[in-house]
C-alpha positions in Angstrom: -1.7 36.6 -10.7 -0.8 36.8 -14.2 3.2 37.5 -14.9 3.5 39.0 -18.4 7.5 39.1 -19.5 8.9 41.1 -21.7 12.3 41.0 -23.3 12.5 44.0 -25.9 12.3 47.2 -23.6 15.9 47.6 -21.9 14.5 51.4 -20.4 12.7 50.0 -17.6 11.5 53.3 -14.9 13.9 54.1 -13.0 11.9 54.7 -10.2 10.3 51.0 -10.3 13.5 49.2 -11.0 14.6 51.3 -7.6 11.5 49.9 -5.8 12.1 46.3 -6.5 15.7 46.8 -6.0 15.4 48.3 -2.4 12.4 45.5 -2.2 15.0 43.0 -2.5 17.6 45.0 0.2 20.0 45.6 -2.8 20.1 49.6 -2.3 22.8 49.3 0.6 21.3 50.9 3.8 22.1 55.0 2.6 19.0 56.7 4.1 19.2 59.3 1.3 20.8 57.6 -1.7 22.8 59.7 -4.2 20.3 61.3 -6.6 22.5 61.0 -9.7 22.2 57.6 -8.7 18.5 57.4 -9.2 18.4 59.7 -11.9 20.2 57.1 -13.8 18.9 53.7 -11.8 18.1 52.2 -15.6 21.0 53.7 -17.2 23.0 49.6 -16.6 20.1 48.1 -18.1 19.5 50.8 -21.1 23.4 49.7 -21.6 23.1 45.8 -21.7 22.8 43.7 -24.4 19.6 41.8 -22.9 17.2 43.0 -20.5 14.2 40.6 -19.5 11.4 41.7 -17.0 8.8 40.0 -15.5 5.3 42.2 -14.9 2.2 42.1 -12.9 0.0 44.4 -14.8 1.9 47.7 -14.3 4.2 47.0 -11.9 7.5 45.4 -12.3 8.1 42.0 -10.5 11.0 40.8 -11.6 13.8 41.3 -13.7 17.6 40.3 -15.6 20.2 42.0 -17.7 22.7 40.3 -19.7 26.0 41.7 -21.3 27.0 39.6 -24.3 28.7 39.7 -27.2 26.3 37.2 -28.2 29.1 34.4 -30.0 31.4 33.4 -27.2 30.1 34.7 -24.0 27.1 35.8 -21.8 27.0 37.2 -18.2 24.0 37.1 -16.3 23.6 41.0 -13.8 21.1 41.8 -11.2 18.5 39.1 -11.4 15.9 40.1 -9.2 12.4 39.1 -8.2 10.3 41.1 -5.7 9.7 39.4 -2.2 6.2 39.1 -2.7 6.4 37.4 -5.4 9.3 34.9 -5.2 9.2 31.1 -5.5 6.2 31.5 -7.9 8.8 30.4 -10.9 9.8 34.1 -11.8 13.5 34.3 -11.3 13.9 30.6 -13.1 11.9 31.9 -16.1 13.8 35.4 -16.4 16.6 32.9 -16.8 15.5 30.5 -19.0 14.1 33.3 -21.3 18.3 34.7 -21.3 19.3 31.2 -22.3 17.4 31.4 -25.2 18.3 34.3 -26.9 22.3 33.2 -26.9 22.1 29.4 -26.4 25.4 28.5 -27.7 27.5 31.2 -26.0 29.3 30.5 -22.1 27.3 31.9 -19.2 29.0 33.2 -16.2 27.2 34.9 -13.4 29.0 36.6 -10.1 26.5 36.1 -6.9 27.1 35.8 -3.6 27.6 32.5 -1.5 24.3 32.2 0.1 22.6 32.5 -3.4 25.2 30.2 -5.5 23.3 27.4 -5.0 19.8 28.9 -7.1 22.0 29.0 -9.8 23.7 25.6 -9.6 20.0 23.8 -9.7 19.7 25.9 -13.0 22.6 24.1 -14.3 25.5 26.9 -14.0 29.0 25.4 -12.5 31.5 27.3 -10.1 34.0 28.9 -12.2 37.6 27.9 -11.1 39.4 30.6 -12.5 40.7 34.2 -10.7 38.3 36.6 -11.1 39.4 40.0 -10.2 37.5 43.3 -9.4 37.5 47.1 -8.6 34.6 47.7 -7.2 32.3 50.5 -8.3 31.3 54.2 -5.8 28.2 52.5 -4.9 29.8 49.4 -3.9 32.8 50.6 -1.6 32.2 49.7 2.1 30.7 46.8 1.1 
């Protein structure tokens, strides 16, 4: 297996990005998901500042978006590697490759509790401060 990444194409297919993120059990558990929805699954990537995806030939592996204002501060959204191919380095590299393209500016990522830890071996710390939210349609119930 030969992973190719690529970090200038932000409009990923829709329809892949919506593979590897149901892959990953990131799609909530709808049994007919809002079409709209898909219609528009790249629509937060096409909108970030960064978008870095990892490839196996055709098919889309892996993948990170970053929204920075590229001087003071940069926030890492919806790394994701598919099953299959985790713990081959993938999700570590998506990173790394984000690093580099702001390397002086703060890095914040929100996760969850079980996955905090993958990004404190990568050298991010936990944030002290309030962070505060309204959550989006898609993520009500959750």
């Amino acid at each position: 297996m030969e992973v190719a990444y690529c970090d200038t194409k932000k409009d990923l297919p829709a329809e892949q990005l919506y593979r590897l993120f149901a892959a990953a059990g990131w799609t909530g558990s709808e049994k007919a998901p809002d079409p709209h929805m898909l219609e528009n699954f790249n629509a937060p990537f096409i909108n970030s500042t960064l978008v870095v995806s990892a490839w196996d030939g055709e098919r889309l592996v892996g993948t990170v978006r970053v929204l920075s204002d590229r001087i003071i501060r940069s926030v890492i959204y919806d790394l994701v590697v598919d099953p299959e191919y985790r713990n081959r380095g993938i999700g570590r590299e998506l990173l790394r490759r984000c690093l580099a393209h702001f390397p002086d500016t703060e890095w914040l990522v929100q996760t969850e509790k079980h996955t905090g830890r993958y990004y404190q071996r990568l050298g991010f710390g936990v944030y002290s401060d309030v962070a505060l939210t309204i959550p989006s349609k898609y993520q009500v119930g959750q």
